[in-house]
C-alpha positions as CSV (number, residue, x, y, z in Angstrom):
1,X,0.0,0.0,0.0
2,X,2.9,2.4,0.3
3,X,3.4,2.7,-2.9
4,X,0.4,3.6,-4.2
5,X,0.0,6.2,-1.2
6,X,2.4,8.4,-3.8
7,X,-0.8,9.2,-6.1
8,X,1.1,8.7,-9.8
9,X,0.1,12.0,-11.9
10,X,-3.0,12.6,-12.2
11,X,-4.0,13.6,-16.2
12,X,-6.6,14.5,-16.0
13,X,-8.4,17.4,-13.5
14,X,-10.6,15.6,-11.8
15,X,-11.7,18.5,-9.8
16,X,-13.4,20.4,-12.8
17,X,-14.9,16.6,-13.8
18,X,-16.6,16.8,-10.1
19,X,-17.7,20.8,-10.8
20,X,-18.9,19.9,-14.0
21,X,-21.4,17.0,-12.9
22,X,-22.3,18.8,-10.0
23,X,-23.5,21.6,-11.7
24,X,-25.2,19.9,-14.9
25,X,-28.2,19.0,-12.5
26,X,-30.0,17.4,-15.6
27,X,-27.3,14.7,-15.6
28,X,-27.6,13.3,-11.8
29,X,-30.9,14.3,-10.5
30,X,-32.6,11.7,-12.4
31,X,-30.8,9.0,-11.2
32,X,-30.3,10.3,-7.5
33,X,-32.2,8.4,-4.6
34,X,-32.2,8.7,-1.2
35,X,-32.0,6.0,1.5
36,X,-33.1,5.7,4.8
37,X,-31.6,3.0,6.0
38,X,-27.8,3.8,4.6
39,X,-26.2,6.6,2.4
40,X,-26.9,5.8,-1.2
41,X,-24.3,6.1,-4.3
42,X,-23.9,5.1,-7.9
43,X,-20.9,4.7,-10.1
44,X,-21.7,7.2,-12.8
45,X,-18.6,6.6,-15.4
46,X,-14.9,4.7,-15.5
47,X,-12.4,5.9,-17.7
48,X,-8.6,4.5,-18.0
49,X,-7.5,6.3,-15.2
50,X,-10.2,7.4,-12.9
51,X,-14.1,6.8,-12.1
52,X,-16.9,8.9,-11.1
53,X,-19.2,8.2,-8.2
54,X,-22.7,9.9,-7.3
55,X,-23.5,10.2,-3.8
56,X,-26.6,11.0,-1.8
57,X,-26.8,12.3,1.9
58,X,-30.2,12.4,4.5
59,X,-29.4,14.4,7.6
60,X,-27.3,12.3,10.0
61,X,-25.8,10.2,7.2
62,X,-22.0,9.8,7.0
63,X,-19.2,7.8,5.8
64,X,-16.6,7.3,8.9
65,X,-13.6,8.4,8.7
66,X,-11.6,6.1,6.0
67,X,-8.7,7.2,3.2
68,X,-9.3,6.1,-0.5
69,X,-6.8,3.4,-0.4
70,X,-3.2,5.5,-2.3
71,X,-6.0,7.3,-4.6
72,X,-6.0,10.5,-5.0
73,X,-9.7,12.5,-5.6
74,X,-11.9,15.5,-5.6
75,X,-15.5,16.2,-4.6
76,X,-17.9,18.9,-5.2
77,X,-21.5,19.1,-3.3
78,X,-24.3,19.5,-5.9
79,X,-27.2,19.8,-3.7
80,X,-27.4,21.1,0.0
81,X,-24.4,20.9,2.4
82,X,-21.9,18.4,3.9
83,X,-19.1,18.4,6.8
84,X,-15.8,17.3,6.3
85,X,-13.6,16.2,9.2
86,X,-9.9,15.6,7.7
87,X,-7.7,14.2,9.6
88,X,-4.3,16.7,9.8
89,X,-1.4,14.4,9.8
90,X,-1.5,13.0,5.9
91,X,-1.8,8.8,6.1
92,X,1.8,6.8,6.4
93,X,2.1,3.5,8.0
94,X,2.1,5.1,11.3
95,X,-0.3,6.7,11.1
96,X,-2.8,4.5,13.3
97,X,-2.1,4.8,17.0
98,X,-0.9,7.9,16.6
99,X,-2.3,10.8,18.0
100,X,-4.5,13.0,15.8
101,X,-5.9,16.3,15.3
102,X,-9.4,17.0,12.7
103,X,-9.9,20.2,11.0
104,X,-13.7,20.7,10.2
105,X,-14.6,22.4,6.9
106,X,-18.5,23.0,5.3
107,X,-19.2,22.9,2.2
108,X,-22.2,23.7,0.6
109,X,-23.8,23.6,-2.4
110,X,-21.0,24.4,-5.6
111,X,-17.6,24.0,-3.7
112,X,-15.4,21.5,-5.1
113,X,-12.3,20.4,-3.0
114,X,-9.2,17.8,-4.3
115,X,-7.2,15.9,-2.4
116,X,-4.2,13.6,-2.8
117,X,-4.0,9.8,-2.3
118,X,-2.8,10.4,1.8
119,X,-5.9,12.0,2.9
120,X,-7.9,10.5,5.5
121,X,-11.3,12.2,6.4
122,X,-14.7,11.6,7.3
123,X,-17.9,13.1,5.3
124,X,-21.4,14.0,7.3
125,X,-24.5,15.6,6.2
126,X,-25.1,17.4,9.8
127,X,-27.6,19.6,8.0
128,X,-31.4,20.0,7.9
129,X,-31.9,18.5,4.0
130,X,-30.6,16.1,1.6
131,X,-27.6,16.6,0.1
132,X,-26.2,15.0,-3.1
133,X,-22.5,15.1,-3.8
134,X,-20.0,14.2,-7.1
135,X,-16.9,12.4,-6.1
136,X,-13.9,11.1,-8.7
137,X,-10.6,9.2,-7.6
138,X,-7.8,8.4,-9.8
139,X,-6.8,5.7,-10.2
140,X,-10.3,3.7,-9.8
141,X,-10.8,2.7,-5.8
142,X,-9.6,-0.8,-5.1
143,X,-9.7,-0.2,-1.7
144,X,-10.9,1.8,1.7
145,X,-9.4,1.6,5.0
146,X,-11.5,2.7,7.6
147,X,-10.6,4.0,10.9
148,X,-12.1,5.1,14.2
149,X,-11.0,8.2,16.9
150,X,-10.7,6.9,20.2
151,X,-9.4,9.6,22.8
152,X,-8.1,11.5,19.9
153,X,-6.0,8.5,18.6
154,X,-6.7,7.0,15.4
155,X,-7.3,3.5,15.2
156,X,-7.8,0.9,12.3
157,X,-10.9,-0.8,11.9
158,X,-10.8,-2.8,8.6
159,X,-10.2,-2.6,5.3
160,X,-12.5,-2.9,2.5
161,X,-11.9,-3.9,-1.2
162,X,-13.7,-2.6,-4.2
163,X,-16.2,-5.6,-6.2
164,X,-16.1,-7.5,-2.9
165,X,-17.2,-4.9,0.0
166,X,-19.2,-2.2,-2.4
C-alpha cells in the first residue's frame, strides 16, 4: 500500500470533472435516490485512469472516517451541504495509534475540494436537508481503510476492497 499512497500524476483534472457534474443538475438528479436506511451512491462513469461516483446524503448520514486506499480525488457538493472532518497528519504507515488532530470544513452547495492519495477524512450531512454530492478518484478505488477516533487517537478498523465490499 505504500506505494500507491504516492498518487502517480494525475492527467486528468478531476476537480473540474466533479464541478462539471455537479452543476449539470439534468445529468444526476434523475438518477439520485435517497435511503433511509444507509447513504446511497452510484458509479456514474470509468475511464482508463479514474471513475466517477454519485452520492446522496439524509441528515445524519455519514461515511466514517476512511482514506481512498493510495488514490487521489476531488469532490464537489451539488445539492445542499456536507461536513468534512480531515484528519491533519496526511496517512503513512504510522499513522494508526498515533495521535491526531481534525480540521472541520463546510461545504455547501457548488464547492469542489481535491485531495491527494494520503488524505484521511470523514464526510457527514449534519444539516437540515438532503444533500447529493459528485466524487472522482484516480486511479479507480480498489480499496478503503476505515478507521475510528478513540481519545483522539486514530485506530484501524478494517479494510475494505472494491467488487467484494461495495
Amino acid at each position: 500500500m505504500a506505494a500507491a499512497l504516492l498518487s502517480p500524476s494525475v492527467r486528468v483534472d478531476l476537480a473540474e470533472i466533479v464541478r462539471d457534474i455537479a452543476a449539470d443538475v439534468s445529468r444526476w438528479r434523475p438518477l439520485v435516490r435517497f435511503d433511509e436506511t444507509e447513504r446511497w451512491y452510484t458509479r456514474l462513469a470509468v475511464a482508463d485512469d479514474y471513475e466517477v461516483w454519485l452520492l446522496s446524503w439524509l441528515p445524519g448520514q455519514r461515511t466514517g472516517i476512511h482514506d481512498h486506499g493510495g488514490s487521489a480525488g476531488a469532490f464537489a457538493v451539488a445539492q445542499g451541504q456536507v461536513r468534512e472532518d480531515t484528519v491533519d497528519q496526511p496517512w503513512s504507515e504510522d499513522l494508526p495509534g498515533q495521535r491526531v488532530t481534525l480540521s472541520r470544513t463546510r461545504l455547501s452547495a457548488g464547492v469542489t475540494r481535491r485531495f491527494d492519495g494520503r488524505h484521511v477524512h470523514e464526510v457527514v450531512n449534519d444539516g437540515p436537508v438532503p444533500a447529493v454530492t459528485v466524487h472522482a478518484y484516480a486511479p479507480a478505488l480498489d480499496s478503503m481503510s476505515r478507521y475510528r477516533l478513540e481519545s483522539g487517537i486514530l485506530a484501524f478498523t478494517t479494510s475494505e476492497r472494491a467488487g467484494d465490499d461495495w
